[in-house]
Each structure stands twice: as C-alpha cells, then as structure tokens.
C-alpha positions as CSV (number, residue, x, y, z in Angstrom):
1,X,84.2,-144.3,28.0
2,X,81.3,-142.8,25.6
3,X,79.9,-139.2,26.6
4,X,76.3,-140.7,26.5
5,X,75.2,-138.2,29.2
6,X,77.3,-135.3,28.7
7,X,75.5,-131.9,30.0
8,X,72.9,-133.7,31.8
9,X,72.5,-133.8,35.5
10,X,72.3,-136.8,37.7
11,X,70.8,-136.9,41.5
12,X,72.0,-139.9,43.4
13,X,70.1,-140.8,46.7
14,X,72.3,-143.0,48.9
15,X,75.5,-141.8,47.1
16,X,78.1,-142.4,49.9
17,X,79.2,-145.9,49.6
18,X,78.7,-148.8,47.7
19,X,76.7,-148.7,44.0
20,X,75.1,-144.9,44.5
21,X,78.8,-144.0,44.8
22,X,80.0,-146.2,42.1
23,X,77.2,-145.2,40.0
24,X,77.9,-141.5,40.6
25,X,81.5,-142.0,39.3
26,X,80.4,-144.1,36.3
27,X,78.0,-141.3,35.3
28,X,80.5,-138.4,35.9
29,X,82.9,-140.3,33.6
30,X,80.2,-140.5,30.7
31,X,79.7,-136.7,30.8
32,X,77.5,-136.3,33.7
33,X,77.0,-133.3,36.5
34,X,76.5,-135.4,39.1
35,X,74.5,-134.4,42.6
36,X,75.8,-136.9,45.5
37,X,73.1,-137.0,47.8
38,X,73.6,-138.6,51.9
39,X,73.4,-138.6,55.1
40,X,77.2,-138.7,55.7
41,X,78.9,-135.3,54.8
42,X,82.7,-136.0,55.1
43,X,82.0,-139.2,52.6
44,X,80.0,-137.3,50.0
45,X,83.4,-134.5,50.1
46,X,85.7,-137.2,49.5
47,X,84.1,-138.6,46.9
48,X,83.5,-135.0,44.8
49,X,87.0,-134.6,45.2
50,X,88.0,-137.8,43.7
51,X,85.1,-136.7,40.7
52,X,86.7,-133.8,40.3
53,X,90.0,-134.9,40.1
54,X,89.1,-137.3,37.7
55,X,88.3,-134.6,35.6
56,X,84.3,-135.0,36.1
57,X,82.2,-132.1,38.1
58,X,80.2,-133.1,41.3
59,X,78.4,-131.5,44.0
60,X,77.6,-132.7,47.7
61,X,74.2,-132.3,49.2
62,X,73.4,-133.6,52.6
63,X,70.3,-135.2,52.7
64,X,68.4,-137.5,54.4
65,X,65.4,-139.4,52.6
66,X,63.7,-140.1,55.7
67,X,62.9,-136.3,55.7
68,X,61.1,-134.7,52.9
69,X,62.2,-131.7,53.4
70,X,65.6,-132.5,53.3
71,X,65.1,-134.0,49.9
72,X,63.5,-130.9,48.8
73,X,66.6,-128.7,49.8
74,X,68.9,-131.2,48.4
75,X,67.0,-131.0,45.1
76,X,67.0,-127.1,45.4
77,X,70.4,-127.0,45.8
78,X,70.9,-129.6,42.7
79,X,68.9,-127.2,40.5
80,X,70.5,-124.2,41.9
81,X,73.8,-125.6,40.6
82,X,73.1,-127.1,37.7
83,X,69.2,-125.7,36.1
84,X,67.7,-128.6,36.4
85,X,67.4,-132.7,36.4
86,X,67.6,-135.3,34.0
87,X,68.1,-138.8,35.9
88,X,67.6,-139.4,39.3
89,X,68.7,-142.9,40.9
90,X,66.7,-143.8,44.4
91,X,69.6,-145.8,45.9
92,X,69.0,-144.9,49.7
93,X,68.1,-147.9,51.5
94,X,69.3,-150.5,54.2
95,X,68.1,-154.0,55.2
96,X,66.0,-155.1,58.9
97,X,66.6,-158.5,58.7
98,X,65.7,-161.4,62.0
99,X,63.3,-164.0,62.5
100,X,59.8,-162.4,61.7
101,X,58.1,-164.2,64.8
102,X,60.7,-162.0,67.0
103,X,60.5,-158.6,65.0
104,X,58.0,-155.9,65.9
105,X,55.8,-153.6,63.9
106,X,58.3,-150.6,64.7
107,X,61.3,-152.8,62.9
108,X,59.2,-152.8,59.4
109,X,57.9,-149.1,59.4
110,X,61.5,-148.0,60.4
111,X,62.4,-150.2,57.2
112,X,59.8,-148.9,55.4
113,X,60.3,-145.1,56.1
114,X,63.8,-144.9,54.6
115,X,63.0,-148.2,51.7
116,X,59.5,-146.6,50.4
117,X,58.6,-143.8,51.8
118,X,61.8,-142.2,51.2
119,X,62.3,-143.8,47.6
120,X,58.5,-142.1,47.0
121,X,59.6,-138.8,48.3
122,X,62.3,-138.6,45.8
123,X,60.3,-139.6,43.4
124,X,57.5,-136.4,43.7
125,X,60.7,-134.1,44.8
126,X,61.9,-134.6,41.6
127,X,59.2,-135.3,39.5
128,X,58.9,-131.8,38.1
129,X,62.4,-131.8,37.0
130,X,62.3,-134.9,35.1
131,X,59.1,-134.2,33.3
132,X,60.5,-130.8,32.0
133,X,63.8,-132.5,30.5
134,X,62.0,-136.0,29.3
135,X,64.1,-137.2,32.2
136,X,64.6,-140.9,33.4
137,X,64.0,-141.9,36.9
138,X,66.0,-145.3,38.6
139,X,64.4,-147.1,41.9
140,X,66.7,-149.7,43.2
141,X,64.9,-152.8,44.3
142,X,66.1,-155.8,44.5
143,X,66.5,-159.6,43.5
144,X,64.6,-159.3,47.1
145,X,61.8,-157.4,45.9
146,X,61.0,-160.5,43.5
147,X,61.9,-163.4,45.8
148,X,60.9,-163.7,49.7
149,X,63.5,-165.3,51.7
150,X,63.7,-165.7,55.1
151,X,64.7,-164.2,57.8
152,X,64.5,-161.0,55.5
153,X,60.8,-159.9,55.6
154,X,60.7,-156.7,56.1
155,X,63.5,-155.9,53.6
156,X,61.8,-158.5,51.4
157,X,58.3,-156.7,51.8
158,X,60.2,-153.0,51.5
159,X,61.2,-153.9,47.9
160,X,58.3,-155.6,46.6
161,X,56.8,-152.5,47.2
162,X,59.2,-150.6,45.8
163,X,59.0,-152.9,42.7
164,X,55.2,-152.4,42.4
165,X,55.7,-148.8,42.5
166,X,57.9,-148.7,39.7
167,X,56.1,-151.0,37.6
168,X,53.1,-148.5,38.5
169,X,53.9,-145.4,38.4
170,X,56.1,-146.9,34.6
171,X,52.7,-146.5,33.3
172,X,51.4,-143.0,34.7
173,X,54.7,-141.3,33.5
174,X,55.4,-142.9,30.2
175,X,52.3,-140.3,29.2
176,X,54.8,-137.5,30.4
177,X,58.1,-138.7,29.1
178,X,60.0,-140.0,32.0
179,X,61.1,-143.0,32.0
180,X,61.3,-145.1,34.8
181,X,63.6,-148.2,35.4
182,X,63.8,-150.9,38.5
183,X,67.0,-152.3,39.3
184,X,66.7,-155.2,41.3
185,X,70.8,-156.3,42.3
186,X,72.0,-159.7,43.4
187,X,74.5,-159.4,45.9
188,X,76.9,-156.2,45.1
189,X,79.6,-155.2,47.5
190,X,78.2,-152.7,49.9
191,X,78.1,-152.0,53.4
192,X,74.3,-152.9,53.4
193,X,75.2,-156.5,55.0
194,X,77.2,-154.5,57.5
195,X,74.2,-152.1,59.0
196,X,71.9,-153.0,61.4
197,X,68.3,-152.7,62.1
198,X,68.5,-149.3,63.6
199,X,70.3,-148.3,60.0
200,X,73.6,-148.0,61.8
201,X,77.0,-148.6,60.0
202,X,78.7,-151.8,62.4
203,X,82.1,-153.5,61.9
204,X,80.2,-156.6,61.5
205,X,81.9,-158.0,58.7
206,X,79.9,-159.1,55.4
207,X,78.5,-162.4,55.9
208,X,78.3,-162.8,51.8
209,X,80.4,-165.1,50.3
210,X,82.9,-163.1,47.9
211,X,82.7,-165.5,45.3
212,X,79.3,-164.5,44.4
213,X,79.3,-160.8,45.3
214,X,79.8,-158.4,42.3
215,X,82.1,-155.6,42.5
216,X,80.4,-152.2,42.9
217,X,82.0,-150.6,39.5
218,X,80.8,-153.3,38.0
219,X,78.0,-153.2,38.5
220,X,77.4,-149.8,38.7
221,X,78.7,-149.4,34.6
222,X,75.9,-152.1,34.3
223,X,73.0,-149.9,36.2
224,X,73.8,-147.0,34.0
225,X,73.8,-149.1,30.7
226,X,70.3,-150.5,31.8
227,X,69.1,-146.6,32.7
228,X,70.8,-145.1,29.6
229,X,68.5,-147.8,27.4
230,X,65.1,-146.7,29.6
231,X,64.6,-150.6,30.5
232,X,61.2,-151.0,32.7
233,X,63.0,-153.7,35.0
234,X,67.0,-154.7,35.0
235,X,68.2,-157.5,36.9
236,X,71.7,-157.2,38.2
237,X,73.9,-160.0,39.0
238,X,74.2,-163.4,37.4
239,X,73.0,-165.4,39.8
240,X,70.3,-163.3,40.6
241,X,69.1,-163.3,37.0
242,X,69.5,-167.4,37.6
243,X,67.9,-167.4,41.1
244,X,64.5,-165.3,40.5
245,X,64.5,-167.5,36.6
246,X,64.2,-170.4,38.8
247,X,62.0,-168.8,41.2
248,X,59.7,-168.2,38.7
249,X,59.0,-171.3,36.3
250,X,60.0,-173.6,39.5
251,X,58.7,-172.1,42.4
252,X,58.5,-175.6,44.5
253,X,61.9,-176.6,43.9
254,X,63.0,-172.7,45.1
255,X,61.4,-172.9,48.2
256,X,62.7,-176.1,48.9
257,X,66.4,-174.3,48.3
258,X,65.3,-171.1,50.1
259,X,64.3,-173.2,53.4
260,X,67.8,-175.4,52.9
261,X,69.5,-171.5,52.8
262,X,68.2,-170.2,55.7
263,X,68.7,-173.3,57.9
264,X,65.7,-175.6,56.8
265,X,63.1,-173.4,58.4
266,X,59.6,-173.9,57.3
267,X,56.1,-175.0,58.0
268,X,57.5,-177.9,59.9
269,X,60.2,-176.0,61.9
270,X,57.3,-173.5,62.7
271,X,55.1,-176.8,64.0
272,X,57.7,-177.5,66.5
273,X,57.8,-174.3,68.4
C-alpha cells in the first residue's frame, strides 16, 4: 500500500466499529498517525493494539460528539501527541428510524445532536488545525442525505443537513485551504442497522440483505482514495451510485420503487388512516 499520508495525523470520530474503524486502519497502513476517537474505550484499545501491531502508530481518545467539550479534550490530546492535524473524518453517527406519524420531536433532536450538531462541533474543534496544515476535512453523509425514504426521516433529514453543510462550508474554506469532502455510503457493514433509537448497541441482527452490503475495508480503502483526491462529494457503493442516479433524472419512477420498498406506503396508504 502507497505511503500517501505518511507523517500526517488523522482524527477519526466514530472510530470503534464499522468504516471509522476500517478507515482508521486503512489510513495507518498508508503512513498515517491516526487518533481513534469514541465513546467505547475497551474497543478504541483493541483496535490501537491491532494498529500497532500492524506496524502502524495509533492513539485512543474517549470522546463523545454529543459533548463539545469532550471533542475539545479529545482534539487536545490528538495535538498533544502528535503537533497537530491534517484530516479529520466525522463518522459518528446512528440512525432513528419508525413511522414519522408515530415519532416525536425528542426522537429527531436526539438524532440530530449526535448526526449534526456533533458532526459541526468537530468541524470548529478542529478547524484551527486543518487550516494551519492545508488540512482536509471528511463528513460522512449518506446515500440518505440525497434520497428520502421512508420510515427513515429523521435519519433522512440528519444527513441532508449534513450534506448542505458540507457543500457549504466547501465554499467558505476552499479560501483557507481545507478541503472538505461528503461521503455519502450505500449500505456498508456496520452495526448502525443494529442500534436503536436511544443510540444503543442491540443484538437485533442487520435486516440488510448481504448481497448488497459492502464490506467495511472496502469501502473504507475507497473513502480514503476519494479524501486523498479532495473530491467535494463521493458516493460509496454501487448501487447507491445507481439508486440516487435514478433518483435524480427519474424521480417519479423512484418514488414509485421507494413506496414498493417500504411496503407501498404513500399518499393513498396515508388516506386510509
């Protein structure tokens, strides 16, 4: 694997499981010092141990995006170790999914407080960082954040934001040479489909069919090829590069699939309540 980011310093949020840990390894192998940043400590150990005996160099920080000062000790600590920042990845996230007619306000602005408030927390705790080092700044959306679907609107409306923000603030720090790129993934193997609302891990196994879930380290090498080149906007996932295409230049017929997908639900289904 090529050195592209040897001596640079990568901060991962949501670096426990699933593509923030796959990504962290990916980047450690291509040279990286690499700042694994989560809630869960014993997993963020495990996996700088397996860094490290890789050959690669890691460091665990406990963190918790919901919490901005927890971000700004966790960045401290990065900075601390290493002198500074050059890529950060905004991985953290889960998914409050349910009918919307049955969900309450609390469901979306516990959605939102970790999916966008705590994405645009790590973005101004590290700001300062990148813009010393020309740095280049990741925000994971999603396929989701292009697409509504339903039964998913409060993750769906989480990541449009989160899509807007990076398409905005693209602009605003081009002038200070960061770059900033939205990954929007298909379905990637994760334990995402396994939380619930509250953002607690469950046994619930993942409803996603594993023919069309990616693995992680795949796409994980394919994050940090799209971040490497500064892309704006990088769609993971074939069929999510096939689903918003369609969504796009033939919106009628994707609504028709989307209400077939989530058990015909629509305006009529709505009429008969």
């Amino acid at each position: 694997m090529s050195q592209a980011f040897a001596d640079q310093t990568v901060f991962i949020t949501g670096a426990s499981s699933g593509i923030g840990a796959e990504v962290a390894r990916v980047f450690a192998a291509e040279g990286a010092q690499v700042a694994v940043a989560a809630r869960r400590a014993d997993r963020l150990a495990a996996l700088v141990g397996e860094i490290e005996a890789a050959g690669g160099t890691a460091l665990a920080v406990e963190c918790d995006v919901r919490d901005r000062a927890s971000i700004n000790t966790a960045v401290a600590q990065t900075v601390a170790a290493y002198g500074g920042i050059d890529v950060v990845l905004a991985n953290a996230g889960f998914g409050v999914t349910g009918d919307s007619a049955r969900l309450e306000t609390d469901d979306y602005r516990r959605q939102f407080e970790t999916n966008v408030f705590g994405v645009i927390d790590t973005v101004h705790a590290t700001l300062p960082e990148l813009i010393k080092r020309n740095g280049r700044l990741a925000l994971v959306g999603s396929i989701m954040g292009l697409i509504g679907m339903g039964n998913s609107a409060p993750y769906c409306a989480s990541k449009f934001a989160v899509v807007g923000f990076a398409e905005s603030i693209g602009y605003d720090l081009a002038q200070r040479g960061v770059s900033v790129t939205c990954i929007n993934p298909g379905i990637v193997a994760s334990e995402i489909r396994s939380v619930n609302n509250r953002g607690e891990l469950t046994n619930k196994p993942d409803p996603a069919p594993t023919w069309i879930t990616m693995p992680a380290d795949k796409a994980a090498r394919d994050i940090v090829r799209a971040i490497r080149r500064r892309k704006a906007t990088h769609v993971v996932t074939g069929h999510g590069k096939v689903i918003t295409f369609i969504a796009r230049h033939f919106p009628r017929s994707f609504r028709f699939l989307a209400r077939k997908a989530t058990g015909g639900k629509g305006r009529k289904g709505l009429e008969k309540k």
